[in-house]
C-alpha positions as CSV (number, residue, x, y, z in Angstrom):
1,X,47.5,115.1,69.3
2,X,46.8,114.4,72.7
3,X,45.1,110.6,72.0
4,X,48.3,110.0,70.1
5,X,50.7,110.9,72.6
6,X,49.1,109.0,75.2
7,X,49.3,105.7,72.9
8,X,53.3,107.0,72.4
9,X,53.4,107.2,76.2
10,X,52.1,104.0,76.8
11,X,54.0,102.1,74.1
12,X,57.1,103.0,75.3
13,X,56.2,102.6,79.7
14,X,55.3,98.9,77.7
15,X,59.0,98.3,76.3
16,X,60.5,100.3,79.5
17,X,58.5,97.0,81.6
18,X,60.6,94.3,79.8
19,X,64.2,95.0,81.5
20,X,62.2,95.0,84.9
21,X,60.7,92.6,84.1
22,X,64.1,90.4,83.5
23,X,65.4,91.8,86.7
24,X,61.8,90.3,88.5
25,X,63.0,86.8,87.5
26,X,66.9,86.8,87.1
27,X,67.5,88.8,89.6
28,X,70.8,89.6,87.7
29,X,72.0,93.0,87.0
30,X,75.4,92.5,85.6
31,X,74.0,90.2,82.7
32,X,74.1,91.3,78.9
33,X,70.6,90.2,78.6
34,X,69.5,92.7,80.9
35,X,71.8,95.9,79.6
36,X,70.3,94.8,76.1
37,X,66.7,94.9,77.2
38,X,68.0,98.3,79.3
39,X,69.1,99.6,76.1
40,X,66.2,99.5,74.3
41,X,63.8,100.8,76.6
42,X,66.0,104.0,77.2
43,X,66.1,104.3,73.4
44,X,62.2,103.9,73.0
45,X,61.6,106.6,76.0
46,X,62.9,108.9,73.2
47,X,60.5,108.6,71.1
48,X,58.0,110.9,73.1
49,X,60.4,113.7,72.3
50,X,60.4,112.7,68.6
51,X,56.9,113.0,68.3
52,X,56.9,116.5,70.0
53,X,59.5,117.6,67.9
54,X,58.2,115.7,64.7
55,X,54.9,115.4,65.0
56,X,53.9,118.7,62.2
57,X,55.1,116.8,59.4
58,X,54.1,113.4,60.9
59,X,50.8,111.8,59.4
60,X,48.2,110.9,62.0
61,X,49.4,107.5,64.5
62,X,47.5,104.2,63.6
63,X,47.0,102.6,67.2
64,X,47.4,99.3,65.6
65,X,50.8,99.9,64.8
66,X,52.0,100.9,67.8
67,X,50.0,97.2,69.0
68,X,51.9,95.6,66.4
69,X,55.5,96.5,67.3
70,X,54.8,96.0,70.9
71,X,53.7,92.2,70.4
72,X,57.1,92.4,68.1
73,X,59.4,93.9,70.1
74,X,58.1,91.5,72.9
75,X,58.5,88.3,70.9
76,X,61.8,89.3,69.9
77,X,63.4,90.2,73.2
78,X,61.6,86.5,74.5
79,X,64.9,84.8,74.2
80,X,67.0,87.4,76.3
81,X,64.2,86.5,79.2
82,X,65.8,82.4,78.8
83,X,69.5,82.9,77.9
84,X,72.3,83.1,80.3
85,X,75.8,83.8,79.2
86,X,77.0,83.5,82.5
87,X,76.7,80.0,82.2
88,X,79.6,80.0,79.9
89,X,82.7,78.4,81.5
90,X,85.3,78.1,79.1
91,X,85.8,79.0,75.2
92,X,86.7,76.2,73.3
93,X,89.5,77.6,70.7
94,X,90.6,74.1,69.1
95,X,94.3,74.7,67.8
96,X,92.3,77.8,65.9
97,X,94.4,80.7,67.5
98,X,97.1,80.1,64.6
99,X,94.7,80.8,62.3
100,X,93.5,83.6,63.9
101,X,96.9,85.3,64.3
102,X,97.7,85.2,60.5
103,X,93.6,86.5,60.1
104,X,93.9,89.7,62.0
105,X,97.9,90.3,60.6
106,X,96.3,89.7,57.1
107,X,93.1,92.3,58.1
108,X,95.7,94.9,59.9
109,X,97.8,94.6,56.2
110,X,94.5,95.2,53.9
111,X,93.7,98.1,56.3
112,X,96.7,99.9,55.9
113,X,96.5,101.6,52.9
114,X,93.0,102.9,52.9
115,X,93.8,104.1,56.6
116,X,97.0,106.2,55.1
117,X,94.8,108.0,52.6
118,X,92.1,109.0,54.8
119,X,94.6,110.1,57.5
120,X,95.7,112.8,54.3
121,X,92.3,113.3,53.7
122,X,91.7,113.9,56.9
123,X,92.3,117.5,57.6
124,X,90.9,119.1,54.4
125,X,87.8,116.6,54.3
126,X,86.6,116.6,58.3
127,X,85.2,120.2,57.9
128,X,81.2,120.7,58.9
129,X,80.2,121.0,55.0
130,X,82.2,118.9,53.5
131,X,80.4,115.7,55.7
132,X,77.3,117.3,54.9
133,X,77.7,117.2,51.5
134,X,79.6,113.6,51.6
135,X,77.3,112.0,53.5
136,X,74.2,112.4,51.1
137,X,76.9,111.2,48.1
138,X,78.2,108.2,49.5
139,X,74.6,106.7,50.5
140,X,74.1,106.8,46.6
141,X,78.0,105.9,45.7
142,X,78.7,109.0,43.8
143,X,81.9,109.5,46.5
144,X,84.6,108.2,48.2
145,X,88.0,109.2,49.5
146,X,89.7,106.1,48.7
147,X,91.6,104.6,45.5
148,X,90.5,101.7,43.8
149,X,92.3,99.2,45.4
150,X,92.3,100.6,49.0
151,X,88.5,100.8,48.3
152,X,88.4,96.8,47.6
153,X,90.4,96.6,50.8
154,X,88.4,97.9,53.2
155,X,85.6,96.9,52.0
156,X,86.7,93.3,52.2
157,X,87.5,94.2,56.0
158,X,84.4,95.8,56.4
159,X,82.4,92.2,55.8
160,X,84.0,91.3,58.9
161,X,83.4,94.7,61.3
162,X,80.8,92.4,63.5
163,X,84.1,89.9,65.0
164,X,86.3,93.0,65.3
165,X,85.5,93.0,69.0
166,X,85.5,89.4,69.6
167,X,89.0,88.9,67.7
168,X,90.7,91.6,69.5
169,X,89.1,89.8,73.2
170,X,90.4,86.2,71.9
171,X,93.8,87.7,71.4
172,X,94.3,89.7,74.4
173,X,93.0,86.7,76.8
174,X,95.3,84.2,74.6
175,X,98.9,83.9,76.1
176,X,100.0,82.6,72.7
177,X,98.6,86.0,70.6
178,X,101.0,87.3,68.0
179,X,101.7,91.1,68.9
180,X,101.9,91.7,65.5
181,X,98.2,90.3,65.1
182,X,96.9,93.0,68.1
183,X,98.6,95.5,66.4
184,X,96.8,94.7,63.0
185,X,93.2,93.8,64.6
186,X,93.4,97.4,66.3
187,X,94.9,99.3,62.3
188,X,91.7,97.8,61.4
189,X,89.6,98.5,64.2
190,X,90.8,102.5,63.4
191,X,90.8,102.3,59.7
192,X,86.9,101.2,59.4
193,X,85.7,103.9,62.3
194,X,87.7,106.9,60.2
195,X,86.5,105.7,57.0
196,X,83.0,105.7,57.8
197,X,83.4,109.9,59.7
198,X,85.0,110.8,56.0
199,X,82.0,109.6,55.0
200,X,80.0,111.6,57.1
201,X,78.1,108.2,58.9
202,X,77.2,107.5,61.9
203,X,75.3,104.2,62.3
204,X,78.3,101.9,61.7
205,X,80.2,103.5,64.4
206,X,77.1,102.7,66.6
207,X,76.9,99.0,65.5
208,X,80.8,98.6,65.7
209,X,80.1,99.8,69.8
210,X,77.0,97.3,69.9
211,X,79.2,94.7,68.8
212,X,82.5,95.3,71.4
213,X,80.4,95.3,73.8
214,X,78.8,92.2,73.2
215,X,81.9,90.6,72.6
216,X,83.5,91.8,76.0
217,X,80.5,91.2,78.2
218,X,80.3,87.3,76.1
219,X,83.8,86.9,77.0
220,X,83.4,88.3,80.7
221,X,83.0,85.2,82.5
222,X,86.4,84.0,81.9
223,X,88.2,87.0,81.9
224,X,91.2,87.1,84.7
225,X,92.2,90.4,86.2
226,X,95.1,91.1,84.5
227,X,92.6,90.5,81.4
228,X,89.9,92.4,83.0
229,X,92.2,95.4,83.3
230,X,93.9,95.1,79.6
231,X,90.9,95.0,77.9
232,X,89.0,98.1,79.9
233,X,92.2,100.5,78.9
234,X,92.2,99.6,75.2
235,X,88.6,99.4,75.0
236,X,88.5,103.0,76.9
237,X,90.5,104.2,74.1
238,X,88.4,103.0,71.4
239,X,84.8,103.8,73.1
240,X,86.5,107.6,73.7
241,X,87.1,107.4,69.7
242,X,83.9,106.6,69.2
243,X,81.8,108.7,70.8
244,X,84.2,111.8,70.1
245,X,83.1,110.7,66.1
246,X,79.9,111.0,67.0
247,X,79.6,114.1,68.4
248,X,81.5,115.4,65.5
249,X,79.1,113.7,62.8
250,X,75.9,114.7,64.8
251,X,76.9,117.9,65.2
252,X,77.9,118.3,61.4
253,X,75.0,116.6,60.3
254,X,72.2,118.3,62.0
255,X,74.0,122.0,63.0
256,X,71.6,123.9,61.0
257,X,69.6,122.0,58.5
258,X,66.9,120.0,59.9
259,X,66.0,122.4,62.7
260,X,64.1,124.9,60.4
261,X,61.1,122.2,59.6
262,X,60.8,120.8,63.4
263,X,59.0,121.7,66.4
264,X,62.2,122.4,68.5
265,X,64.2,125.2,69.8
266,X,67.2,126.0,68.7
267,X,68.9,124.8,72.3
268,X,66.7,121.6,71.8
269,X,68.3,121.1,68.2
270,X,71.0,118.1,69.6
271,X,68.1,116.8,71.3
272,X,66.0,116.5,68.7
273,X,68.9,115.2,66.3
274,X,69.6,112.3,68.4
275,X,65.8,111.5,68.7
276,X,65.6,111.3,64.6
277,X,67.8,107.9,65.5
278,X,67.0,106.3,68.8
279,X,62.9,106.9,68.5
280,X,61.6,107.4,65.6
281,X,61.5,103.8,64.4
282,X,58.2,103.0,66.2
283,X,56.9,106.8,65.2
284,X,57.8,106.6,61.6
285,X,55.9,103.1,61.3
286,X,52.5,104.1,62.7
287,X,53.1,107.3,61.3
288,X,53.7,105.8,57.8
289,X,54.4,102.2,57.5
290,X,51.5,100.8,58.3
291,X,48.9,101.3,55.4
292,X,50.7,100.3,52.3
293,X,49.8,99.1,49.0
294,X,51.5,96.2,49.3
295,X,54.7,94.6,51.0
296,X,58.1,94.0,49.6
297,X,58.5,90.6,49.9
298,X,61.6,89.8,52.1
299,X,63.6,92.8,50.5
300,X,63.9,95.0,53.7
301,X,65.2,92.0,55.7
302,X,66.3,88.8,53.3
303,X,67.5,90.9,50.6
304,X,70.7,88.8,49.2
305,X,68.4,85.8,49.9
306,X,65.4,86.8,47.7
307,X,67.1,88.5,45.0
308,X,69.2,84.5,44.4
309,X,66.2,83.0,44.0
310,X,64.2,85.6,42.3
311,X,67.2,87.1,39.9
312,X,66.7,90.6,41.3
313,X,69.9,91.9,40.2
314,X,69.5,96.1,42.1
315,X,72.5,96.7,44.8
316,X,71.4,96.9,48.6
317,X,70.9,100.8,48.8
318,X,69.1,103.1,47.1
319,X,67.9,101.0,44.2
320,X,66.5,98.7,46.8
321,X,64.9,101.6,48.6
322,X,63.3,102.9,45.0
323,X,62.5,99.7,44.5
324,X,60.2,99.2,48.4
325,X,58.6,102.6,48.0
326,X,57.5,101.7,43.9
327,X,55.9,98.5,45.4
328,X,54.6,99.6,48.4
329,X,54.1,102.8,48.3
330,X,56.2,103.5,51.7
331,X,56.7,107.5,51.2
332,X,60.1,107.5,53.4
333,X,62.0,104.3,53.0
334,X,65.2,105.9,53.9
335,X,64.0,106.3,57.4
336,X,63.9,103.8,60.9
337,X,61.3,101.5,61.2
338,X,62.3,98.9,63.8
339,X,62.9,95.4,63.3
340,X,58.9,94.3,63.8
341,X,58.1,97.6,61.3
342,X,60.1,95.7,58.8
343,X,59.2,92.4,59.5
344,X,55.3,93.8,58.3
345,X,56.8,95.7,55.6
346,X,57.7,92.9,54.2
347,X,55.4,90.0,54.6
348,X,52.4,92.1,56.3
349,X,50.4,91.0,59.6
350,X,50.5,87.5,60.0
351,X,53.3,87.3,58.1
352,X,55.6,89.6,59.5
353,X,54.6,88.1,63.5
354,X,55.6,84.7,61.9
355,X,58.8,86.3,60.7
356,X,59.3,87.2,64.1
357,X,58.9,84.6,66.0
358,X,61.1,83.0,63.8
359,X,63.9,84.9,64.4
360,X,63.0,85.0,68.1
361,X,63.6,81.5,67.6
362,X,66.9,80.9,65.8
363,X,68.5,83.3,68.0
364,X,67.2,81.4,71.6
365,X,68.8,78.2,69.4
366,X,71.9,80.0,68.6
367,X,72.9,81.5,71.8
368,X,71.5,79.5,74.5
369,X,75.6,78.1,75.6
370,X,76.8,76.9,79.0
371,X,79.9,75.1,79.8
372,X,82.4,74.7,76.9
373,X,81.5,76.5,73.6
374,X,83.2,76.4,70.9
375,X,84.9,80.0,69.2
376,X,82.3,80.0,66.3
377,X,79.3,79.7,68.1
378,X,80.7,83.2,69.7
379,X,79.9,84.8,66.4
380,X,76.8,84.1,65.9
381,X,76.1,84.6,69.2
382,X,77.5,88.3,68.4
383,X,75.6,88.8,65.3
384,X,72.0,87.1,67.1
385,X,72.8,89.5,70.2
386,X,73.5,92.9,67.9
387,X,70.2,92.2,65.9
388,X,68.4,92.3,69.2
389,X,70.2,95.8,70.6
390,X,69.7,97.3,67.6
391,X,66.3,95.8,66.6
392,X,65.1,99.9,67.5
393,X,67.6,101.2,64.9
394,X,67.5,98.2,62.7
395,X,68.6,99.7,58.9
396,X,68.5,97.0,56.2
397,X,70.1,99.1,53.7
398,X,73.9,98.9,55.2
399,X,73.7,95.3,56.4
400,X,76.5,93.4,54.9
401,X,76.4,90.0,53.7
402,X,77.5,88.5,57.8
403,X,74.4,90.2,59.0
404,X,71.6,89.1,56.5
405,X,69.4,86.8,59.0
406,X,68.6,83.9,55.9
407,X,72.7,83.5,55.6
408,X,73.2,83.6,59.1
409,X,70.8,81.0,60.2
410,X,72.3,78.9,57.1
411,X,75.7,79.4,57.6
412,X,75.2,78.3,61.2
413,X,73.9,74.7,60.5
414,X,76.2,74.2,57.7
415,X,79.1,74.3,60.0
416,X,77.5,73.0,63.0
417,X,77.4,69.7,60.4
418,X,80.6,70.1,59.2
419,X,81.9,69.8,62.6
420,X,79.9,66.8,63.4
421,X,81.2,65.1,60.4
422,X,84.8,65.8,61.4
423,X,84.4,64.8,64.5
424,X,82.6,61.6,63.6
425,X,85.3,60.7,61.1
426,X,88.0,60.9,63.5
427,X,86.3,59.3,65.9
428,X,85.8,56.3,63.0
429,X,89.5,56.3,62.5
430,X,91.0,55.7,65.9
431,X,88.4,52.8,65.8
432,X,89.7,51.3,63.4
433,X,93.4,52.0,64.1
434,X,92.4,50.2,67.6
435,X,90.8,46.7,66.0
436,X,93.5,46.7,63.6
437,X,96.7,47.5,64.7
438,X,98.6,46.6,61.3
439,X,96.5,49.6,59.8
């Protein structure tokens, strides 16, 4: 036990090195680079009490493991050592803002009804065993609180829960925002944080945080004061929402249950709850990610990708965990295993360091803006951004279509040709309106 805490020890006074590091040569505190890097390390220190709490029903740590999510997490995070968002001067918006008013109306209408009938579900379904219960349900789709078509709504919304942050910013520093259109932006906002308590969640409440405050740090650098101070009191609001949600949730979903089976003390039980998140990712892989029988094959991380080209037709959830643990023999699949414990899950050793610096790579392309950028290089630059802050609680199962890295990447250099195309063909008109005036 001893040999193996030492290596958790070290692994994690590795990762805590990176956000000095930054600091050694930015010298920039107030950067989102550096509060990403900051993140992570304070969420890897916790794995040393994981371990000590987990470590009876842990299988021995492979040391090479531990070697290979280091060299991961450090290729990863490479790009956050080269970007600057402060170098962004202006957001270009290009006559979009209409468009975007009508957007978040249209999202604050769809959210509506689903957010009425949780608010009657509320009191009779936000008791401690009821979530319990729920939670382990919905992860399977046996439950939900919501009718049919209040059900389509917000899960139409829910594609979307990444921008949340960064439509509400663009309308509040936007003199021309449609009231109407804060108003719906914030319904939804609400709607998709209740739903997923009802449901007795967690994680999306922690990505929808990730993702506001990537949006408001992005959008930092041309914020006024009046902006500065508008954003902070309706962001306070939501933050306080959040975090009172997850108190609730941890508290409801770890009260009494999983203490009986872990080294901890019952006064150590929140502790050790909130270490099950933030560090077992890098435990669980050494632990029991590492020897497999084999490797799923892009299912953990390119899911909608691989099953288009190889006809897999089982739902992102627990058919594609049954399906990763048949294959590969992983024995928890509905656990953390970082973004690098994925990436070699997947396609293995070599593989899965390829698949990383790949990634490493398309986000340094993707977000490395100064000047003028346009508004939807922003949400990519949200997505790339949110996959590195979370790439410790990484879960492939609830990713939505937005967040699957193949589309992303895709979806990025299909529109970046679109608008060169448009841009060309206007430019080709006024040419020829200016040789030949009688056009």
């Amino acid at each position: 036990m001893e040999k193996e805490l030492n290596s958790v020890i070290l692994y994690c006074c590795g990762i805590g090195l990176l956000p000095i590091f930054h600091l050694f040569i930015k010298r920039r505190i107030k950067s989102l680079s550096f509060f990403i890097l900051l993140w992570i390390a304070i969420l890897t220190s916790t794995s040393i009490a994981f371990y000590l709490f987990y470590y009876p029903i842990l299988n021995s740590l492979s040391p090479e493991a531990l070697l290979f999510s280091f060299v991961g997490m450090c290729i990863l995070t490479t790009p956050l050592f080269i970007i600057d968002e402060t170098k962004i001067k202006r957001i270009d918006f290009s006559g979009c803002l209409g468009f975007i008013n009508k957007f978040c109306i249209v999202l604050g209408i769809l959210s509506i009804p689903p957010l009425t009938e949780n608010l009657l579900h509320f009191n009779t379904q936000s008791n401690m065993d009821f979530l319990v219960d729920t939670h382990a349900l919905t992860d399977s789709g046996e439950v939900t609180n919501l009718s049919f078509l209040s059900s389509k709504m917000i899960n139409f919304c829910s594609h979307f829960a990444d921008i949340l942050g960064l439509l509400l910013c663009t309308l509040l520093i936007n003199k021309k925002r449609n009231k109407w259109a804060v108003i719906g932006i914030i319904i939804c906002i609400l709607s998709q944080l209740i739903n997923v308590f009802l449901k007795g969640g967690r994680l999306s409440v922690v990505y929808q945080l990730y993702a506001f405050f990537i949006a408001y740090m992005l959008f930092y650098p041309v914020f006024n004061k009046k902006n500065v101070s508008k954003i902070n009191k309706i962001g306070a609001v939501i933050v306080s929402i959040c975090i009172l949600l997850l108190i609730v949730s941890t508290q409801t979903r770890f009260g009494d249950k999983d203490v009986t089976y872990i080294n901890a003390k019952e006064n150590q039980a929140m502790l050790a709850a909130l270490s099950t998140y933030t560090g077992e990712a890098p435990i669980r892989f050494s632990s029991f990610g590492w020897k497999l029988k084999g490797h799923s094959e892009g299912h953990s991380l390119y899911h909608y990708v691989v099953s288009f080209f190889n006809g897999t037709d089982f739902k992102l959830g627990t058919e594609n965990r049954e399906w990763i643990q048949k294959h590969t023999g992983l024995k928890y699949p509905q656990c953390f295993y970082g973004l690098p414990g994925y990436s070699y899950i997947d396609f293995g050793i070599g593989g899965g360091i390829l698949n990383i610096c790949i990634i490493s790579f398309c986000i340094l392309k993707i977000c490395k803006r100064s000047g003028i950028i346009k508004f939807y290089d922003l949400i990519f630059m949200i997505v790339c951004f949110k996959i590195l802050m979370m790439s410790t609680l990484f879960f492939p199962y609830c990713n939505s279509k937005i967040f699957d890295l193949g589309y992303l990447f895709a979806l990025r250099l299909i529109l970046k040709r679109l608008s060169e195309r448009i841009h060309q063909r206007k430019t080709t008109s006024l040419y020829s309106r200016y040789n030949n005036p009688q056009i």
